[in-house]
N, C-alpha and C positions, 0 to 999 in steps of 0.2 A: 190633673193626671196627663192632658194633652199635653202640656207644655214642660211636667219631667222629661216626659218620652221625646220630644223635640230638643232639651237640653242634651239628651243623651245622644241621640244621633247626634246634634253639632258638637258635643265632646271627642266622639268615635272620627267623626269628619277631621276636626281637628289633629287629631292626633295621626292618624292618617295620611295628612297631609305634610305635619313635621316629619315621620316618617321617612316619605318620599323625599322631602326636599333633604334631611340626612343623608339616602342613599346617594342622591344624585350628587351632591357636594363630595363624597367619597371618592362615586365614580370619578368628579370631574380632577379629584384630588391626586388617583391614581394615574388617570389620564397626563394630568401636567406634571406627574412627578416621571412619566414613563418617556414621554415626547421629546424629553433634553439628552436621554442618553442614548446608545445607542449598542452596549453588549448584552449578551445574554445575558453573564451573570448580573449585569449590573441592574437590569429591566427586572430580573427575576427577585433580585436580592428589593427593590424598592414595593413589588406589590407584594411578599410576604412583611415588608414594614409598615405596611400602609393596614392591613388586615389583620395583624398583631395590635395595631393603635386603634383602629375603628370598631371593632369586634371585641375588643378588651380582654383580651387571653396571655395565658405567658406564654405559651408562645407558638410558632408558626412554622408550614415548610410546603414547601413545592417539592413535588417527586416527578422526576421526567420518567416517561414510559420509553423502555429501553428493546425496538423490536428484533434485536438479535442477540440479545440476551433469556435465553430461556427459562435458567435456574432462579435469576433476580431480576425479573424484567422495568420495575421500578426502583429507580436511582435516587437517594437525596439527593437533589442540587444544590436546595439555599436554604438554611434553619434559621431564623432569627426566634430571639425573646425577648420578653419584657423587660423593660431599663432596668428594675431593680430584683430580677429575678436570680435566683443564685443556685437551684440546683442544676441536677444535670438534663442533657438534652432530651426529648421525649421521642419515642421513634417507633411508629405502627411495626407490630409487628405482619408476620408472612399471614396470617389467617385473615389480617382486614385489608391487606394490598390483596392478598387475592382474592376476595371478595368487592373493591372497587374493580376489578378489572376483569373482573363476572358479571356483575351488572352493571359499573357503570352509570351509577347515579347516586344520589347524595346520602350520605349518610349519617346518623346524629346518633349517638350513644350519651345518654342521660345517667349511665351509671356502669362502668365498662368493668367493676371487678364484681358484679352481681349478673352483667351479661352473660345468660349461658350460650350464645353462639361463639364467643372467640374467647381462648385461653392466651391471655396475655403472658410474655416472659418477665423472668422479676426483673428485669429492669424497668419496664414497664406498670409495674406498679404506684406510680405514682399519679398516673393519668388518671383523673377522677371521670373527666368528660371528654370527649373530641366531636369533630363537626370534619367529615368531608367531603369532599366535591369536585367531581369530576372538571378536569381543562378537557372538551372537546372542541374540536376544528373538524366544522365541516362533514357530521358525522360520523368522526372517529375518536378514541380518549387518546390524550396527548399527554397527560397528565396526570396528579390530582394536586390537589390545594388544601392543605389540611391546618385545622390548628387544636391546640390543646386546653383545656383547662378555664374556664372565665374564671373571671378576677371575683374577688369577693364572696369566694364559694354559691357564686349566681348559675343555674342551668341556662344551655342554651335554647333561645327561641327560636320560633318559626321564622320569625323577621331575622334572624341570624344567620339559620339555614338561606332565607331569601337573598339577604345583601353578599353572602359568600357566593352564591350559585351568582349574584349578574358581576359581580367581582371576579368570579372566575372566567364567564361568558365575553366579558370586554377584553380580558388578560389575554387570556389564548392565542386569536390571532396576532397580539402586541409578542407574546411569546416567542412565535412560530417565526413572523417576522425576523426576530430578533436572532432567533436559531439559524434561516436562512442567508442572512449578512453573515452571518459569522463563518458560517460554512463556505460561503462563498470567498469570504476573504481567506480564509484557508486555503483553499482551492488556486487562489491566486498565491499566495506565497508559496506554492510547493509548485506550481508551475516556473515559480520564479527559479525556484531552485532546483526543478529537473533542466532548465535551462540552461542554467551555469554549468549544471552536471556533463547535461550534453557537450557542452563547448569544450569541457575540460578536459571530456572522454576521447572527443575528436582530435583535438592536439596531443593526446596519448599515441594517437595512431603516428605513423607514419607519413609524414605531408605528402612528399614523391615517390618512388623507386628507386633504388641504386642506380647511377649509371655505369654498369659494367662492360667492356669492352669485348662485343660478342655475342652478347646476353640478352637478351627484353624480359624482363619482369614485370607483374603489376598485381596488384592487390584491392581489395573492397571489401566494404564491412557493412552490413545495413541492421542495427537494431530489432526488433522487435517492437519494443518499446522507445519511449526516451532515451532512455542510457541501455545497455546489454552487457553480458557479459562473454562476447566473442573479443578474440585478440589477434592480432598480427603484427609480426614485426621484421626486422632488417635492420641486422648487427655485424657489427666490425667484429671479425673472427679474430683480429691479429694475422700476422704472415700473411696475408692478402686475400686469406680467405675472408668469405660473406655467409653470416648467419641468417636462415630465417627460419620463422618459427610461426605458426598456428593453433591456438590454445582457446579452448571454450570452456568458459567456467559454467556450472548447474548452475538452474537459476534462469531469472532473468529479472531486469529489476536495477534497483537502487544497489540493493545487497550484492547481485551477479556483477556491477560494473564495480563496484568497492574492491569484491576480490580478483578484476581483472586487474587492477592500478597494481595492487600486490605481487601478482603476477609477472606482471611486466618489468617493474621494478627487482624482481627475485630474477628472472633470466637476463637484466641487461647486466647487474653484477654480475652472475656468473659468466658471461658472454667473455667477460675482463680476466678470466682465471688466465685461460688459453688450455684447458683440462681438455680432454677428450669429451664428445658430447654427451656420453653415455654417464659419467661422473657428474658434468654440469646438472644433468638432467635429474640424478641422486639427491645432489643438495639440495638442488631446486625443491626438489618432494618433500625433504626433512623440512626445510626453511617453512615452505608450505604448510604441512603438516602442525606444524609448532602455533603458526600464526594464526589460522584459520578455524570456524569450527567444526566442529565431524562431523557436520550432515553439510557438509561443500566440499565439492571435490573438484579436480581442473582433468581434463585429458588436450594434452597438447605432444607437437608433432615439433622437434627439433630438429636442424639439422646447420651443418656447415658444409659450403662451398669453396671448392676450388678451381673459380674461375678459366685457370690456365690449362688444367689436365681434365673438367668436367667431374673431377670427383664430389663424391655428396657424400658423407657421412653422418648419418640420420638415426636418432630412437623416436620411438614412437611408443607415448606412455597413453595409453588406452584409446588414441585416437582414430576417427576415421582415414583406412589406410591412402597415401596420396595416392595417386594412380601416376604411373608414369608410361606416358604413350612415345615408343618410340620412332623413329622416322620409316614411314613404308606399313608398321604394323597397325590392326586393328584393335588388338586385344590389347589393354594395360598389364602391367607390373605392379603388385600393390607394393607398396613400401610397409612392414607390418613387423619389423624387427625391433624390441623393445620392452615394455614390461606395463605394468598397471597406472590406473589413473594417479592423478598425485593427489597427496594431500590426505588419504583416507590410511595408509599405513606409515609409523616414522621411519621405517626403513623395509629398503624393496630393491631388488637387483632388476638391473636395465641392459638390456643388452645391446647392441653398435651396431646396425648394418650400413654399407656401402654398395653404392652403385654407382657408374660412370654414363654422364649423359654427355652425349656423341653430339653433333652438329647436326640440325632439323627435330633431336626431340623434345615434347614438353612433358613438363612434371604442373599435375594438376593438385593443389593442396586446400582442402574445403570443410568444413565446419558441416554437423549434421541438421542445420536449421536448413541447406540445400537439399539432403538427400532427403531427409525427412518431411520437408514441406509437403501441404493434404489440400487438395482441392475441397470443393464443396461436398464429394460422395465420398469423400474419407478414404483419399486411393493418395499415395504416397509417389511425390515423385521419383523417388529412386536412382541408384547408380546408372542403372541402362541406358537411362531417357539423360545422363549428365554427360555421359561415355558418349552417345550419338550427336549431341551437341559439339563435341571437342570435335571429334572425328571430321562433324561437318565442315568446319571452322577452322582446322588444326594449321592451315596457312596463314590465319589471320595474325595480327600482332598478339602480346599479351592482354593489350588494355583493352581490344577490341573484342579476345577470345571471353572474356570475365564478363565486359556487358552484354555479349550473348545469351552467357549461361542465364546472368540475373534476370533479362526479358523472356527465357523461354522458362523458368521457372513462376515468373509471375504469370503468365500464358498461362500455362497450365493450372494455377491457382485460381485462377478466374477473380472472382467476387470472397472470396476464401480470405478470412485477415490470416496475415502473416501471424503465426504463434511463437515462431525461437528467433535469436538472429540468425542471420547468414551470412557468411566472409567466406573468402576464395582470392587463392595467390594461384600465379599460374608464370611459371618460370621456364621460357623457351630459350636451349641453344640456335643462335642462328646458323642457317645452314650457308 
């Protein structure tokens, strides 16, 4: 009798032992099948094949837990099945994901259409059994790892439950890994490519000023972001006049600087008509209009100059009005003659104003990421505080008059990130 009971423990021992060295050859199996690659899908697609073959089920899937997704917070990622399996895919339904991710540990259903905790959908119908098991990192679920159905109409065992749960435990981290590479090289190509954007945005702009005879001009545009969607420009009017133009598209972004290039491209054709600016300004809006979609809109400040006489004839289609400070005074002029933002109606009347700027005055034209800009206690810096910077300044040149404003606006921002763009032209007759 002593030596049954001794064959029996070394049978249990035995088998015990195969066992463990199964699991571990698994592990090590998964291990070297994961170490060569290096994507997610590809890391993920190899341990649901590894656990489909070892586990012997038809078939298998990794669900990523998705934390900004509310309504479906767990995603298939990777389904595989069994070589010679031929129906259709098997897929938990919403009662047992949201049951892994309420508790969050393993779960084994031995007979899933006699379970009265979860009502499976008829597609679903065909899962006899499943087996699943939380992906946790670090004490969080990142996952589950689930598979369907053993082979041979066999239930699953404890030891099934066990080699999925250290199959899942080794996975995770190789997972998350694999997730963070990936993100990261993302991260890198879109860096690449706000990059390009940037440089492509910049030579959008304007390289220098005009040199006009009489005149200093000068212009700046500082982003928000990588690219923005503030504009400036300096066009050949025809007949000697000089166009320029200040235009901020909604937005900011990849999208805001897309519809700036449009933009730009929509007023330097028109610039080529030689129409009156208030007509440019028209088409400009339908062209807009037509191209763009309804929740973008532009408000830009148009105008042409004539050099010789100081005339300016300007619409201003929803934009902040320019202030023009004349020589001797304190108070500006707003410039405000004109009609609606563009882009948002296909057709809108514009109306033309004129003003003659005399020798010693400037015309200040600014984007609302200047007046708008917020300190740290959410105080605005405003018109007043841009009016006493000119004022102060109002002898300096153009290019000198612009980097004032942009240092005492950052002054005032302190520690405050910049939230819109900001650009400012500022076009002095010399006295």
């Amino acid at each position: 009798m002593e030596l049954e009971t001794q064959l029996k423990r070394l049978e249990s021992e035995n088998f015990r032992l195969r066992r463990a060295v199964e699991e571990l050859s698994v592990l090590n199996e998964v291990a070297t099948a994961v170490s060569g690659t290096s994507t997610l899908t590809e890391v993920v697609d190899l341990i649901v094949q590894k656990c489909v073959k070892n586990v012997r089920v038809e078939q298998g899937a990794v669900l990523m837990l998705d934390q900004q997704q509310e309504s479906a917070p767990l995603k298939t990622m990777i389904r595989k099945v069994q070589s010679d399996f031929a129906g259709i895919p098997y897929r938990l339904g919403d009662q047992i994901t949201g049951w892994m991710i309420k508790n969050q540990q393993p779960l084994l259903i031995a007979d899933l259409a006699n379970d009265q905790r979860f009502r499976m959908p008829p597609e679903g119908a065909a899962i006899r059994n499943l087996l699943c098991v939380p992906l946790r990192l670090k004490g969080r679920m990142i996952g589950v790892l689930a598979v369907f159905n053993k082979l041979a109409g066999e239930d699953f065992a404890e030891s099934d439950q066990r080699l999925l749960t250290i199959i899942a435990a080794q996975s995770a981290q190789v997972i998350e890994n694999a997730r963070l590479y990936e993100e990261e090289q993302n991260l890198v190509r879109l860096e690449t490519e706000l990059r390009t954007a940037r440089d492509i945005q910049r030579k959008l702009l304007p390289k220098a000023p005009p040199h006009i005879e009489g005149w200093d001009v000068a212009g700046r545009s500082e982003p928000a972001r990588s690219v923005g969607g503030d504009y400036f420009d300096y066009l050949d009017g025809g007949s000697g006049r000089t166009g320029v133009c200040v235009a901020d598209v909604s937005g900011k972004g990849i999208s805001a600087a897309l519809v700036m290039a449009a933009v730009q491209a929509t007023v330097r054709s028109q610039s080529l008509t030689g129409l009156p600016v208030a007509e440019q300004t028209g088409h400009a809006n339908r062209l807009l209009h037509d191209s763009t979609d309804s929740d973008k809109f532009v408000t830009m400040f148009y105008s042409s100059l004539d050099p010789g006489t100081g005339e300016l004839r300007y619409t201003n289609a929803g934009h902040n009005p320019p202030a023009l400070f004349a020589a001797g005074a304190d108070e500006p002029t707003l410039l405000e003659d004109g009609g609606p933002v563009l882009g948002v109606l296909p057709q809108a009347p514009f109306a033309e104003g004129g003003i003659r700027l005399n020798p010693g005055d400037a015309l200040i034209l600014y984007t609302d990421g200047i007046s708008e800009a917020m300190n740290s206690a959410d105080e605005e810096y405003g018109e007043e505080r841009l009016y006493e910077v000119v004022r102060a300044n109002r002898e300096e040149s153009a290019a000198a008059l612009v980097d004032r404003v942009f240092a005492a606006v950052k002054d005032f921002c302190g520690d405050a990130p910049q939230t819109d763009d900001m650009s400012m032209v500022v076009i002095r007759r010399r006295a």
